[in-house]
N, C-alpha and C positions, 0 to 999 in steps of 0.2 A: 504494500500500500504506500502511495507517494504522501509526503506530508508535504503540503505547499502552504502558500500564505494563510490562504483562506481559511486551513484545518487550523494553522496557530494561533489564528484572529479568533475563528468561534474557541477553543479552548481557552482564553484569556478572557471571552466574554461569558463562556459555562464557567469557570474560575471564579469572576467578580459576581454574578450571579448569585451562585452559592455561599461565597464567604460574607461578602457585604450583605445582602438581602433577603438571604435563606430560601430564595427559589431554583427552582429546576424545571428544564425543557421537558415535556415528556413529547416524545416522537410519535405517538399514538394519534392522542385528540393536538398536537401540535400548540397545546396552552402551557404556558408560565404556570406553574402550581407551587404552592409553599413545600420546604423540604419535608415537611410531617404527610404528604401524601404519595412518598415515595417509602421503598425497605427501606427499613434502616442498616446503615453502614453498609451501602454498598452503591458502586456509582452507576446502577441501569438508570437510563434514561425511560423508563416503563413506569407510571405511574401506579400503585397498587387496586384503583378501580380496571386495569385493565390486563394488571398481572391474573386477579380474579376471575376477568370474562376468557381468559387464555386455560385455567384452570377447571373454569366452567365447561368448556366447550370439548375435554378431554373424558370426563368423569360424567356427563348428560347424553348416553346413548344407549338406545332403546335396549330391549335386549334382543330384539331382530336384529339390530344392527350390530352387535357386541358376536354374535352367532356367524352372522355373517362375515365379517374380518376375521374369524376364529378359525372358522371353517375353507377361507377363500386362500387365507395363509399354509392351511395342511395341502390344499389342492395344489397350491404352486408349488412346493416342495416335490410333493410327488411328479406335479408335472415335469420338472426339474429332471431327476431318476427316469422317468419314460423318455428324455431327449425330446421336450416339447418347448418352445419357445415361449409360451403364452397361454393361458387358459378364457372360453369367453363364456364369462361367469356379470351376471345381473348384480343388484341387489336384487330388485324385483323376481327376476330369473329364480336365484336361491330361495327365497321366502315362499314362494308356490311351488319345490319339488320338498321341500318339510314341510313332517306336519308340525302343529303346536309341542306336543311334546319332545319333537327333535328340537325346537328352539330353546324350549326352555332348558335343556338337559343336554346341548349342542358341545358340550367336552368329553361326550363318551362317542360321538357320530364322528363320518369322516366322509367326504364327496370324492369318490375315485371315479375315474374312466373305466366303462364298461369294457371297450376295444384299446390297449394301449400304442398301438399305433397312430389315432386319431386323437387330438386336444379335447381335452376336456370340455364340452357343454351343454347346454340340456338336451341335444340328443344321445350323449352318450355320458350318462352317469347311472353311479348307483350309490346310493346311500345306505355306508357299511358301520358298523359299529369300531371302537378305537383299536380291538382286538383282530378282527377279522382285517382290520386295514392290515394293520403289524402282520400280521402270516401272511396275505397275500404279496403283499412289498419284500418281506425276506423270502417268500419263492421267487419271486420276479427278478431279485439282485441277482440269485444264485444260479438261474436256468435263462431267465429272458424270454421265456416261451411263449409267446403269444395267447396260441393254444391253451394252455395250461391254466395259464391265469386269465382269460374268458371264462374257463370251467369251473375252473375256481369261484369267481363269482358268481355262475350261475348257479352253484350248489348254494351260496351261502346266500343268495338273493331268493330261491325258490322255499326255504324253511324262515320267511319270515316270521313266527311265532317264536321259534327258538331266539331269533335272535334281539325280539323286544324280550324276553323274558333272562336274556343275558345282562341287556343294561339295566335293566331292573336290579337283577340281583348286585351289579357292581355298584347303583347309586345308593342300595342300603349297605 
C-alpha cells in the first residue's frame, strides 16, 4: 500500500480528531460520532451500532437456510472427490427435495449424486443419511466404480424406513 500525502493528511486529521475532541470517523454511516460509540481501545473505524448489525446478520438465519449452507458445503466437498467442478444446487432447489424433518435434523443428512459422473443437481441427487454418505465415499475413494456406487445407493435409497429409523436412533 502507497502512503502518499493524502493518507498522512487524513491520519493527522483522524489524530487531532481523537485527541483534541474525542471523535471518530466511522466509515459505515460516514458520520463524526463521539469516541464512546466506538470499542473501546481499539482503532476500527466501525462504529459499535454497526459492528452489531455485522453481528446480527451472521447469527439471524432461518434454519432452512442454516441446513442449507450445511448441506451445500458437504455437497461441494464430495463434488470435489467425484472430479466435479461445480454443483447446481438452489436455495429454493434444496428446500423442496427435504422434507421438514431433514431441515430440522439437516446434520445427520447428506445431498450426494445419484450418477457420479454427472454434477450434482436436482436431477440427480439422493438424500443419504451422515452414515451411508461415509460408506458410500470410502467405496468410491477405494474402487471408483461407477457401477458400484449407483448400486450402492440404490440399495440404500430403496429401504427408506431403515434409514429414517437410523437417524432416529443416532438423534437420541
Amino acid at each position: 500500500m502507497k502512503v502518499g500525502k493524502n493518507h498522512e493528511k487524513y491520519e493527522k486529521l483522524s489524530l487531532l480528531l481523537e485527541q483534541d475532541l474525542g471523535l471518530r470517523v466511522c466509515f459505515k454511516c460516514n458520520k463524526i460520532l463521539p469516541l464512546e460509540a466506538f470499542k473501546p481501545n481499539t482503532q476500527t473505524n466501525t462504529c459499535r451500532e454497526h459492528l452489531r448489525e455485522k453481528q446480527r446478520r451472521f447469527v439471524v438465519g432461518t434454519p432452512a437456510r442454516r441446513a442449507f449452507n450445511c448441506l451445500r458445503c458437504k455437497a461441494r466437498a464430495d463434488s470435489i472427490a467425484f472430479g466435479q467442478k461445480s454443483i447446481k444446487f438452489s436455495f429454493n432447489e434444496m428446500t423442496k427435495i427435504l422434507t421438514e424433518k431433514q431441515i430440522q435434523d439437516y446434520t445427520h443428512y447428506s445431498v450426494i449424486p445419484r450418477r457420479p459422473n454427472e454434477t450434482l443437481s436436482v436431477d440427480n441427487h439422493a438424500v443419504v443419511t451422515v452414515r451411508q454418505r461415509k460408506y458410500i465415499m470410502t467405496r468410491w475413494q477405494e474402487s471408483k466404480d461407477a457401477e458400484q456406487y449407483e448400486c450402492d445407493i440404490a440399495c440404500f435409497l430403496s429401504n427408506k424406513f431403515r434409514m429414517e429409523n437410523e437417524t432416529e436412533s443416532v438423534a437420541l
